[in-house]
matplotlib code that plots the C-alpha trace (Angstrom):
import matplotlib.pyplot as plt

x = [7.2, 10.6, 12.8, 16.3, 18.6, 20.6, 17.7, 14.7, 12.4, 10.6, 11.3, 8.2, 8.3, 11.8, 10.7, 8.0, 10.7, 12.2, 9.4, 8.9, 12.5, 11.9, 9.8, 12.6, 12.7, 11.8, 14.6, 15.2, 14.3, 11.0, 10.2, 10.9, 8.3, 6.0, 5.7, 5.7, 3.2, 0.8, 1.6, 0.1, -1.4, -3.6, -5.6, -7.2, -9.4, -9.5, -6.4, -9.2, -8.9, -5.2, -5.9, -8.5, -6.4, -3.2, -5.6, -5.5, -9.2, -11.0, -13.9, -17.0, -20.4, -23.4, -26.8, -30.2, -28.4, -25.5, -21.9, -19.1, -15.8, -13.2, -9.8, -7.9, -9.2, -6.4, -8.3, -5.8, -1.5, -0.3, 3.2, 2.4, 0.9, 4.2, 6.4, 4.5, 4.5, 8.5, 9.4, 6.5, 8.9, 12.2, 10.0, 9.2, 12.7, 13.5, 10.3, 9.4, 5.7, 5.3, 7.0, 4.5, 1.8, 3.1, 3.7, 0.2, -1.3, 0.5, -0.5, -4.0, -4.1, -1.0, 1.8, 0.7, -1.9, -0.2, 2.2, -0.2, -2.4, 0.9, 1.4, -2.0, -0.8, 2.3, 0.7, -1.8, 1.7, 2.7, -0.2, -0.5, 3.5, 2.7, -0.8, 1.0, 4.3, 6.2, 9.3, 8.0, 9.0, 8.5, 7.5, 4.6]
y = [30.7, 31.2, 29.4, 28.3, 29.6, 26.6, 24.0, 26.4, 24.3, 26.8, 26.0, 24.1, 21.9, 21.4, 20.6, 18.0, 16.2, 15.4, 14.0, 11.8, 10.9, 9.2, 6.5, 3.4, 3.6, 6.7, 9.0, 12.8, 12.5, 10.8, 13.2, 16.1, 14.8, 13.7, 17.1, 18.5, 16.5, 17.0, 20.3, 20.8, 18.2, 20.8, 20.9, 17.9, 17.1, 13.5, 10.6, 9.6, 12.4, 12.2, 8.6, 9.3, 12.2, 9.7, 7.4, 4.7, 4.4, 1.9, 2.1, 1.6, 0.3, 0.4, -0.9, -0.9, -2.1, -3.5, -2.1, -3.2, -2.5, -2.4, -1.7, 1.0, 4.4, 5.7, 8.9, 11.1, 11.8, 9.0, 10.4, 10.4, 6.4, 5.7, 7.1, 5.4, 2.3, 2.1, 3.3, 0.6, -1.8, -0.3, 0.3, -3.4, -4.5, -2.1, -2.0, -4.9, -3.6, -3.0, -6.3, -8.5, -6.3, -7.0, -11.0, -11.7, -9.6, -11.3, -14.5, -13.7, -11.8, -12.0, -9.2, -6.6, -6.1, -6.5, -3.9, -1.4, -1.7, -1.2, 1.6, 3.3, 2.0, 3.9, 7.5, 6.8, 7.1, 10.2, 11.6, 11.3, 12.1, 15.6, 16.1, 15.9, 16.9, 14.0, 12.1, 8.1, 5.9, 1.7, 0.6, 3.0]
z = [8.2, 7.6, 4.7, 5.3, 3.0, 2.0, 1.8, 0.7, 2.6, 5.6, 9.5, 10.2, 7.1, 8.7, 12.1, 11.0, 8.5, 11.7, 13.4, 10.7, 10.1, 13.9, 12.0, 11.5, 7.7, 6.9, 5.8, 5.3, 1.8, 2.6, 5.3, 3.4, 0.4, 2.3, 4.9, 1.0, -0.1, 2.6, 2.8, 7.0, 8.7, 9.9, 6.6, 7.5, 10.3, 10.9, 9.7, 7.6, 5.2, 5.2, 4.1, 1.7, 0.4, -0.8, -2.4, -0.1, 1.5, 0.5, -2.2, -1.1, -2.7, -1.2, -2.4, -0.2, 3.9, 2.2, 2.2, -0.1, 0.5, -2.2, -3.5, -2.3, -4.4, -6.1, -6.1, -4.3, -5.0, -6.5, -5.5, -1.9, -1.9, -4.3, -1.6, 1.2, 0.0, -0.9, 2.5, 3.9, 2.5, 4.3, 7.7, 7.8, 7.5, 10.4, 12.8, 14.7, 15.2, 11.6, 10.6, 13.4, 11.4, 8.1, 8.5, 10.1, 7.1, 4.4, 5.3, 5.1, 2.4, 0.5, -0.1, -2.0, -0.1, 3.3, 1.7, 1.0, 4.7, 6.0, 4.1, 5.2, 9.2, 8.1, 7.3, 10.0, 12.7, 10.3, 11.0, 15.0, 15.0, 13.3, 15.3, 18.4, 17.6, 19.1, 18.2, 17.0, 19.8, 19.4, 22.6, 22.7]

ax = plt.figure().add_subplot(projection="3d")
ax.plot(x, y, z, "-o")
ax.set_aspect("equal")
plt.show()
């Protein structure tokens, strides 16, 4: 991998920023941390993991046949769910198939948690975007 000179971040870091900076809402900065952050979305074979490695899977309990699930974790980077939620907040205002997502969510369950499953719908498009290396588009 290369590095740029002037920004220090490498080529494909650089390349994958821009994918992500496709997403309505997410800008450079975001991109740049959160390609940072996850450092390869080759490292990880399933979005599951991705989602289970910001902290926002659910927690599950399980007694006997019986599975309960929980809040989100929190056991993974608290920078990388901080990040995703803030820029959850921008892609709603911008997205029209987050914001249908959003609405339906919060009145079920309220905001904050509306806020934070679109969050984990959020890194779940980062995470196809990078897999595939193509540009978000919102008809698709």
């Amino acid at each position: 991998m290369e590095v740029n000179r002037t920004t220090g971040i490498g080529s494909k870091k650089n390349s994958d920023a821009v994918l992500l900076n496709s997403i309505p809402g997410v800008g450079w900065f975001t991109a740049f941390l959160v390609c940072n952050l996850i450092d390869g979305v080759e490292r990880f074979h399933s979005v599951e993991q991705l989602i289970s490695y910001a902290g926002l899977s659910p927690s599950i309990y399980q007694s006997g046949n019986k599975t309960y699930l929980g809040r989100i974790s929190k056991q993974g980077r608290p920078e990388l769910r901080w990040i995703l939620v803030q820029c959850a907040w921008i892609t709603v205002k911008k997205s029209k198939r987050f914001r249908k997502k959003f609405l339906k969510l919060k009145r079920k369950k309220g905001v904050k948690k509306a806020i934070v499953a679109t969050a984990k719908k959020l890194l779940n498009v980062m995470y196809f975007l990078l897999k595939k290396k193509q540009s978000y588009r919102e008809d698709a």
